[in-house]
Biopython code that builds the backbone (N, CA, C, O; Angstrom):
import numpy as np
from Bio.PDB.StructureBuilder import StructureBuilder

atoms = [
    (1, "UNK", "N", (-27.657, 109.441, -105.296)),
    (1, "UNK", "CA", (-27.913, 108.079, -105.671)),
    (1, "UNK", "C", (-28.838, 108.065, -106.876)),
    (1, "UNK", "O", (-29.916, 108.635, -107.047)),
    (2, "UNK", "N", (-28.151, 107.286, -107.643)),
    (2, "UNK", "CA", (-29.342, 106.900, -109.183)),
    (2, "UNK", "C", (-29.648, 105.835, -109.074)),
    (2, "UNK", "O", (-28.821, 105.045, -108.616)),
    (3, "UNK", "N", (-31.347, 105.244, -109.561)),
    (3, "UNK", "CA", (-31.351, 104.277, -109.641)),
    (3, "UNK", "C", (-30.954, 104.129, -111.382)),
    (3, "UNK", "O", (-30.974, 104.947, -112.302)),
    (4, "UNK", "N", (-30.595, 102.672, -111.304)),
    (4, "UNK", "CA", (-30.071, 102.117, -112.627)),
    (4, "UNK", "C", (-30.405, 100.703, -113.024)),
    (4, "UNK", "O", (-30.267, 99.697, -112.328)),
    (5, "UNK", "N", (-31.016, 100.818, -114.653)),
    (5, "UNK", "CA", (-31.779, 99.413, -114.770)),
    (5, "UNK", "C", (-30.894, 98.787, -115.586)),
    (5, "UNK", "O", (-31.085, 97.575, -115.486)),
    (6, "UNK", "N", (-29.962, 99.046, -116.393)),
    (6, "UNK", "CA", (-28.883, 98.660, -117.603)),
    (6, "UNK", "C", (-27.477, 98.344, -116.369)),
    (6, "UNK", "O", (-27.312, 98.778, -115.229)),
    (7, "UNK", "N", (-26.852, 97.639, -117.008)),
    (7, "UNK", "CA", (-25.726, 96.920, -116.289)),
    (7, "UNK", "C", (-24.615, 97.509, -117.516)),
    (7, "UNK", "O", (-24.521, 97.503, -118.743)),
    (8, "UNK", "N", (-23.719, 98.102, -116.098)),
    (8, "UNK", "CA", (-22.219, 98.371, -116.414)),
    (8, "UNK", "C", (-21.277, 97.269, -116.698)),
    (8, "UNK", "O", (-20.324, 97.306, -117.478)),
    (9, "UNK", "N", (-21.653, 96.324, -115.992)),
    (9, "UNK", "CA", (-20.541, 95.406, -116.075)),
    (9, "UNK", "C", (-21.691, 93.818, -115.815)),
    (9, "UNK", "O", (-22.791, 93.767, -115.265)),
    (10, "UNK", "N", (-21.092, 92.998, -116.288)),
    (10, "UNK", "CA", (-21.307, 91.447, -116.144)),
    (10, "UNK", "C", (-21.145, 91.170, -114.453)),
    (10, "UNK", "O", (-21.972, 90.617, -113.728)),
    (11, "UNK", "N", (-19.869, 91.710, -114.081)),
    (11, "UNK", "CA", (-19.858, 91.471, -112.327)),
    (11, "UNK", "C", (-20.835, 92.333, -111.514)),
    (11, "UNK", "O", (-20.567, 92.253, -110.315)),
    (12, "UNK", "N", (-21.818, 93.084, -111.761)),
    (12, "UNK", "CA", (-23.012, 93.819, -111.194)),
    (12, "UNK", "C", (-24.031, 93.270, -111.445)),
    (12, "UNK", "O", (-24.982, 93.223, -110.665)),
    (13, "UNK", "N", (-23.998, 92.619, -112.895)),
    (13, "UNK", "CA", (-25.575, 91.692, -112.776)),
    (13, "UNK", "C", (-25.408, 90.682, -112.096)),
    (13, "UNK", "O", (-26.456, 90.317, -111.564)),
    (14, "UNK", "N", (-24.266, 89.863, -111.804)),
    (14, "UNK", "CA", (-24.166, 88.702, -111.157)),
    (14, "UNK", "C", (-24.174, 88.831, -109.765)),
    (14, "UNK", "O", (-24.276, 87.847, -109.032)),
    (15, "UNK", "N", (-24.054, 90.205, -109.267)),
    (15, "UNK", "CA", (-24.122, 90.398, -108.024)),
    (15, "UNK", "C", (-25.505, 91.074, -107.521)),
    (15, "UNK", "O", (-25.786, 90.787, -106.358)),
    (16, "UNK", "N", (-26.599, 92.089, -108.327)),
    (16, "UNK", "CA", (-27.594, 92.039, -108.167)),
    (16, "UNK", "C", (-28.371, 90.800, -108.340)),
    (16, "UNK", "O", (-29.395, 90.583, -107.692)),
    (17, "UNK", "N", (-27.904, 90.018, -109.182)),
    (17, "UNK", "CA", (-28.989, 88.605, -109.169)),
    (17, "UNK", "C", (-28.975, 87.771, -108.313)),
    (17, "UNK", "O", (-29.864, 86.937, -108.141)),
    (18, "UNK", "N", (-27.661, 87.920, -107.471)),
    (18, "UNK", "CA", (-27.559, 87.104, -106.322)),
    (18, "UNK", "C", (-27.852, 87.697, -105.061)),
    (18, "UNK", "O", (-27.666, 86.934, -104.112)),
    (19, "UNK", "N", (-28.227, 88.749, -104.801)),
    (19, "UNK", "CA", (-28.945, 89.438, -104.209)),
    (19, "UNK", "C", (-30.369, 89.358, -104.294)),
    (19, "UNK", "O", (-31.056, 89.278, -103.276)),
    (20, "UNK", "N", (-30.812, 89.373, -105.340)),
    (20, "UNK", "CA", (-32.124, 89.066, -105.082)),
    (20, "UNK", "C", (-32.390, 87.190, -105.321)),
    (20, "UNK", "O", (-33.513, 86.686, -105.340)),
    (21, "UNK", "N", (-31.682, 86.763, -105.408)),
    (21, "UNK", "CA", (-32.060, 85.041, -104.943)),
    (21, "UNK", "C", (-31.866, 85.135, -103.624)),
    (21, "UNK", "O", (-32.579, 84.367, -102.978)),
    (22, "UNK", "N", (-30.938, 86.009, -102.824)),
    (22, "UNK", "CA", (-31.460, 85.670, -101.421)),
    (22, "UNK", "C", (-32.520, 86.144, -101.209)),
    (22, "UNK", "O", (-33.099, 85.582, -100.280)),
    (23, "UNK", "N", (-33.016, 86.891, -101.628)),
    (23, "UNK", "CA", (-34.337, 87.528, -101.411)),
    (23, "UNK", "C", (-35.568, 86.608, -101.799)),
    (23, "UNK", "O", (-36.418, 86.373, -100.940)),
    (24, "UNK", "N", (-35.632, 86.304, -102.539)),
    (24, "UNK", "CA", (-36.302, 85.029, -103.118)),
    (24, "UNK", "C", (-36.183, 83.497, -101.988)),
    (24, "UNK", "O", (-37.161, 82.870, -101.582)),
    (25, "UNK", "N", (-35.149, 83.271, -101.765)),
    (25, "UNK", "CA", (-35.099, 82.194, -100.397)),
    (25, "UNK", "C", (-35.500, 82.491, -99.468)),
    (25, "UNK", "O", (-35.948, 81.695, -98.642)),
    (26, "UNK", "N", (-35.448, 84.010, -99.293)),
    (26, "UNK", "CA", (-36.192, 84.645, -97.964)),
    (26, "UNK", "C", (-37.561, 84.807, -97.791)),
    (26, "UNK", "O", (-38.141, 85.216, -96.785)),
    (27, "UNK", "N", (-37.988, 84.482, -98.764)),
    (27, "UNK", "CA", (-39.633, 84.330, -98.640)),
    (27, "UNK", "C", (-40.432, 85.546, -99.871)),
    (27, "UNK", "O", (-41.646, 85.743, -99.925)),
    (28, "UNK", "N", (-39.627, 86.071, -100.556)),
    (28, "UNK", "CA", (-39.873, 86.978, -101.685)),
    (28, "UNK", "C", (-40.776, 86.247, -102.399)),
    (28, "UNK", "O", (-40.782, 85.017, -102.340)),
    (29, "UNK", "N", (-41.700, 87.003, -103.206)),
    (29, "UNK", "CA", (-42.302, 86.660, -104.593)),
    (29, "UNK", "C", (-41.938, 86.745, -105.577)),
    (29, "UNK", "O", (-41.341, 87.810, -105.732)),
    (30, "UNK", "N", (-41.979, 85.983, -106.654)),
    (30, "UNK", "CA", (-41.356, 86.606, -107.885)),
    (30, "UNK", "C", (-42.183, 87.753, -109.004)),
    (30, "UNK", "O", (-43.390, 87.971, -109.117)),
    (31, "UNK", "N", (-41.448, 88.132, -109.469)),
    (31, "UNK", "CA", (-42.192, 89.187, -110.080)),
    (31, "UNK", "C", (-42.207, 88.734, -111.449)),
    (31, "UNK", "O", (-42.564, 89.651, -112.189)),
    (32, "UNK", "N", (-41.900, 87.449, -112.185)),
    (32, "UNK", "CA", (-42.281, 87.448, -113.232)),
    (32, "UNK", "C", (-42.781, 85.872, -113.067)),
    (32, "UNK", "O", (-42.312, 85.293, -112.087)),
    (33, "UNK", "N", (-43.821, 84.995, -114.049)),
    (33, "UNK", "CA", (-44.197, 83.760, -114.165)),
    (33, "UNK", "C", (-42.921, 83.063, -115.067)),
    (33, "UNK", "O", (-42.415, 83.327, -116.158)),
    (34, "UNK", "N", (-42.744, 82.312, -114.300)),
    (34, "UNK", "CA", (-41.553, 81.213, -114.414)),
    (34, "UNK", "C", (-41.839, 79.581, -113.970)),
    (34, "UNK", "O", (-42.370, 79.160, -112.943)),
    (35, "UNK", "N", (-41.424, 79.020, -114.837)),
    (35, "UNK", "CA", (-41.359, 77.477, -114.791)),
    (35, "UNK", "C", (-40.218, 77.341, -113.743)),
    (35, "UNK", "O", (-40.485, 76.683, -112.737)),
    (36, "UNK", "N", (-39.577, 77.622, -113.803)),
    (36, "UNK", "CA", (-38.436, 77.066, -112.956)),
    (36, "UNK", "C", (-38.640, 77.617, -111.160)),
    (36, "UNK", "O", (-39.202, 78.665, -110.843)),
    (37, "UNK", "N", (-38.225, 76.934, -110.490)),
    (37, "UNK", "CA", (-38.262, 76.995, -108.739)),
    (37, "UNK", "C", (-36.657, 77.214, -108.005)),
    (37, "UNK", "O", (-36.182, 77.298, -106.873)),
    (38, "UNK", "N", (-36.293, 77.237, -109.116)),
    (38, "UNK", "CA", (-34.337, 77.842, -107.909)),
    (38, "UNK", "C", (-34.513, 79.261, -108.121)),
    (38, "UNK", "O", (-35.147, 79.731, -109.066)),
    (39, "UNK", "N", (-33.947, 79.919, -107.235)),
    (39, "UNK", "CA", (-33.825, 81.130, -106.719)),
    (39, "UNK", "C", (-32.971, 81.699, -107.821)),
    (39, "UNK", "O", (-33.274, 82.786, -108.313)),
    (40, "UNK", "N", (-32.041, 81.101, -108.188)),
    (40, "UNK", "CA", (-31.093, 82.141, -108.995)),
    (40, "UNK", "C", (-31.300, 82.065, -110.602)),
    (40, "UNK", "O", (-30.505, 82.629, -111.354)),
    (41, "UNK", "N", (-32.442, 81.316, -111.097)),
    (41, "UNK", "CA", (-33.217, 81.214, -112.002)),
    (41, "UNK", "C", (-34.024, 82.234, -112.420)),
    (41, "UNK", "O", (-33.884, 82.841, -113.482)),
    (42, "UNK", "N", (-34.934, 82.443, -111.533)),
    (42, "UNK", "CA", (-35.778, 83.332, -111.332)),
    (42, "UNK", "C", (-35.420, 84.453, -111.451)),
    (42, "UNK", "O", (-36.127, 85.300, -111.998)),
    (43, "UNK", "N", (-34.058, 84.739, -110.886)),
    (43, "UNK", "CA", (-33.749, 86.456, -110.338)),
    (43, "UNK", "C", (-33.578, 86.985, -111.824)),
    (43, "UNK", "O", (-33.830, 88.120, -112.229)),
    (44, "UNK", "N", (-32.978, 85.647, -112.714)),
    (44, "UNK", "CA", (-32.023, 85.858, -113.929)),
    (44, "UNK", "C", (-33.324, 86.199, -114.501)),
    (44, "UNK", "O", (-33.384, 87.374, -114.865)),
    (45, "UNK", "N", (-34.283, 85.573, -114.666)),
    (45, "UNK", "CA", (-35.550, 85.749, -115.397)),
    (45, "UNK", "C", (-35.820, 87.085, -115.310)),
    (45, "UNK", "O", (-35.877, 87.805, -116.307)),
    (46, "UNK", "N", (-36.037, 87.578, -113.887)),
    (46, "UNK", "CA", (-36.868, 88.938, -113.567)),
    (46, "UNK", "C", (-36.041, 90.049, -114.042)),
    (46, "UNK", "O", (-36.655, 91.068, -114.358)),
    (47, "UNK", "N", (-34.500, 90.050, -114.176)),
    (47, "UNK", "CA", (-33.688, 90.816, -114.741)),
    (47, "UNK", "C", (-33.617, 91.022, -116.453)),
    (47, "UNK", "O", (-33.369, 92.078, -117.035)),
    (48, "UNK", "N", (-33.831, 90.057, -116.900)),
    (48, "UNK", "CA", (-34.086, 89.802, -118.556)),
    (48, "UNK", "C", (-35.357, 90.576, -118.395)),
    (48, "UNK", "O", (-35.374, 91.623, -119.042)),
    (49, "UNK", "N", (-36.577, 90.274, -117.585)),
    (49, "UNK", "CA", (-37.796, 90.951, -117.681)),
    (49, "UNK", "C", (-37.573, 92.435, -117.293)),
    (49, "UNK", "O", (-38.571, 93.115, -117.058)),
    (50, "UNK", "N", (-36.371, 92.975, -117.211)),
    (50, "UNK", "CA", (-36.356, 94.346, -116.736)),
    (50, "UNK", "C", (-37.042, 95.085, -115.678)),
    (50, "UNK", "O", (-37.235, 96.300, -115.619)),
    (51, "UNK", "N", (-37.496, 93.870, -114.578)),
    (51, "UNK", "CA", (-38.220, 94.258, -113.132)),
    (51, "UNK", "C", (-37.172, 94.437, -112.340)),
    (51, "UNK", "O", (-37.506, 94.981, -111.288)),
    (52, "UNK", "N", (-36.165, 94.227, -112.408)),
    (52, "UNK", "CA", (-34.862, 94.572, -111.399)),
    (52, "UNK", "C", (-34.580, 95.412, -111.281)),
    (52, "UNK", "O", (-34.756, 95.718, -112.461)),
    (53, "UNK", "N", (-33.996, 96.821, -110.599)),
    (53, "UNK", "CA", (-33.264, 97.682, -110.947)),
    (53, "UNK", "C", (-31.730, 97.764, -109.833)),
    (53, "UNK", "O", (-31.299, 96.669, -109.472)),
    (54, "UNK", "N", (-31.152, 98.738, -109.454)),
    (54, "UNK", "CA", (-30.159, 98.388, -108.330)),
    (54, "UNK", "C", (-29.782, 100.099, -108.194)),
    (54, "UNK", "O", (-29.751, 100.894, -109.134)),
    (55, "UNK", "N", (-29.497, 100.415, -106.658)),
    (55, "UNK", "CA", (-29.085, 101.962, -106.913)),
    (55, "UNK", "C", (-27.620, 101.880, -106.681)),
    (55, "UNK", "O", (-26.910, 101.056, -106.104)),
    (56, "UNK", "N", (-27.365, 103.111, -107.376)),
    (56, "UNK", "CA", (-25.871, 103.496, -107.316)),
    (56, "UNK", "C", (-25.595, 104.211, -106.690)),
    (56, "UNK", "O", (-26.432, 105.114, -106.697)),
    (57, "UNK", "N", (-24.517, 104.454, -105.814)),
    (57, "UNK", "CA", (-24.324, 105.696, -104.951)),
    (57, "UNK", "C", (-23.241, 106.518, -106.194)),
    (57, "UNK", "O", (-22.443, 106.240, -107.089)),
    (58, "UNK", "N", (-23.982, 107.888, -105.389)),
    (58, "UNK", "CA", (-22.817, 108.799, -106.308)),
    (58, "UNK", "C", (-21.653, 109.292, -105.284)),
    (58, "UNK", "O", (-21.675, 110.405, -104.759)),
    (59, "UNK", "N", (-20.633, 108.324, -105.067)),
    (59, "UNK", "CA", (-19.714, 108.257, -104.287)),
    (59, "UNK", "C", (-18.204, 108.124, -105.287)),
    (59, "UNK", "O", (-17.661, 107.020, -105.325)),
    (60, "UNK", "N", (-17.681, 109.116, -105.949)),
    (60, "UNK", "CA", (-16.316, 109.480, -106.113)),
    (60, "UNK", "C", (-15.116, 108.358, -105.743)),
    (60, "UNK", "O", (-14.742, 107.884, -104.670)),
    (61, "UNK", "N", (-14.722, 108.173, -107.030)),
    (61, "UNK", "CA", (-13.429, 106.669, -106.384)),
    (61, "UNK", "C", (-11.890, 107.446, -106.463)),
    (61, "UNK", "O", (-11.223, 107.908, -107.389)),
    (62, "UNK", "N", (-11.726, 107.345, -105.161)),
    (62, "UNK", "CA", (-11.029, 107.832, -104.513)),
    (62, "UNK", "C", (-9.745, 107.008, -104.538)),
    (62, "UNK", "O", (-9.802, 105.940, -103.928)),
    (63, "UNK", "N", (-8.559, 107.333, -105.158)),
    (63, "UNK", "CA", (-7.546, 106.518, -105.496)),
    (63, "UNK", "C", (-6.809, 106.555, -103.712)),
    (63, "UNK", "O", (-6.710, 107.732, -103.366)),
    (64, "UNK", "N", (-6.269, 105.490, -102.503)),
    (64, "UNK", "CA", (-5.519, 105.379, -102.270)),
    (64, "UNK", "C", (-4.276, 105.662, -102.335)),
    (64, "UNK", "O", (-3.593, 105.093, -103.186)),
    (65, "UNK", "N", (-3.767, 106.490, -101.558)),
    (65, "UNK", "CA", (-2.144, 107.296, -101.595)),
    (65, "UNK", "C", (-1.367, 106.253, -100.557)),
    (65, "UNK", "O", (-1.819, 105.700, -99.554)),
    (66, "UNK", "N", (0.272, 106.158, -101.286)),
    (66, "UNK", "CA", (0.994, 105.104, -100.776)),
    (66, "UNK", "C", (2.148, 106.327, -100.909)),
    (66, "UNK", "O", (2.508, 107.187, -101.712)),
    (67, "UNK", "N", (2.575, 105.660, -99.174)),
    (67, "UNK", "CA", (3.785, 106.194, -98.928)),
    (67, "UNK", "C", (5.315, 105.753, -99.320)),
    (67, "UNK", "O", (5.852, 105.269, -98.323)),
    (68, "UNK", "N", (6.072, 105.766, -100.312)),
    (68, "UNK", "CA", (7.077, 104.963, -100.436)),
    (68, "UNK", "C", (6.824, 104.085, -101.488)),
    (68, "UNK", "O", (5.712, 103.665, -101.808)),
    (69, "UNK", "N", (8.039, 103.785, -102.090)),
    (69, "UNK", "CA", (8.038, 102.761, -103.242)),
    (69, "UNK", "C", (7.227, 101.560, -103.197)),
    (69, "UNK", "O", (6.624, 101.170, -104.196)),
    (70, "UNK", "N", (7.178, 100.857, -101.901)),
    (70, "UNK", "CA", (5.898, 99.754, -102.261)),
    (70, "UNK", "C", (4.821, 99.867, -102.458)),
    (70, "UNK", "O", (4.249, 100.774, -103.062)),
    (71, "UNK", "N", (4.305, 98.742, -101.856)),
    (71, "UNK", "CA", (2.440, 98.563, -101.441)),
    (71, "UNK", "C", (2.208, 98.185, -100.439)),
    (71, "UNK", "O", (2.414, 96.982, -100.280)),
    (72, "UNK", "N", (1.884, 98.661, -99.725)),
    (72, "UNK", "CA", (1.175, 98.557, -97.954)),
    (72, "UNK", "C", (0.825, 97.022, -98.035)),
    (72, "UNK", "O", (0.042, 96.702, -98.929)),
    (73, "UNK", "N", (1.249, 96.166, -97.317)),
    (73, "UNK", "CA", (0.553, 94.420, -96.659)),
    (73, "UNK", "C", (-0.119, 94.996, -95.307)),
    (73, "UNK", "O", (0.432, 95.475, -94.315)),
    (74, "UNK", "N", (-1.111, 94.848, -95.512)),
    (74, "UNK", "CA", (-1.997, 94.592, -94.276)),
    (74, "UNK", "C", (-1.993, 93.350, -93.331)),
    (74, "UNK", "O", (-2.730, 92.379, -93.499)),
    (75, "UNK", "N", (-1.307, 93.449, -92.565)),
    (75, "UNK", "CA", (-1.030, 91.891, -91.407)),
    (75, "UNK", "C", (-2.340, 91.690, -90.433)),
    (75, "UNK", "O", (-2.472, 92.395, -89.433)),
    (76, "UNK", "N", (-2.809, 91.196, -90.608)),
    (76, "UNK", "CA", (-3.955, 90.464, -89.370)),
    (76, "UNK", "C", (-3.039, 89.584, -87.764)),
    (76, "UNK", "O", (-3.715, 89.064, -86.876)),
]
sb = StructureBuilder()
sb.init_structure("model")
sb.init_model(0)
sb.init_chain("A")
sb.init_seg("    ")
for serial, (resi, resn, name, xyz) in enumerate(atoms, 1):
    if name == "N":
        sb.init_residue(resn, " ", resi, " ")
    sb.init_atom(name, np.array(xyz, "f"), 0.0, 1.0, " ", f" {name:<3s}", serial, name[0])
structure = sb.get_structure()
């Protein structure tokens, strides 16, 4: 596992920042001085302030093997 402070993608900051606004509703402090009081304000703030970080697992993406010309439907 690495930790990592730079964002790969736009869909990882939006998902660490919303991670830490629940954290922030949960009774968190913020780590940077901010005018603003919504949770997902803040997180955005503390991430621009480079107090965020998020770990990565070093877990190998593992392509899915399909048997046969289709694609597997999963039925519930």
């Amino acid at each position: 596992m690495t930790f990592e402070t730079g964002f790969d993608s736009n869909y990882r900051k939006v998902l660490v920042a919303a991670r830490r606004a629940r954290q922030l509703q949960s009774g968190a402090h913020a780590l940077v001085a901010t005018h603003s009081i919504k949770p997902c304000r803040i997180a955005q703030d503390e991430i621009s302030a480079g107090k965020i970080s998020y770990v990565k697992a070093d877990v190998p993406v593992v392509k899915p093997s399909v048997e046969g010309p289709g694609i597997p439907i999963l039925l519930s």
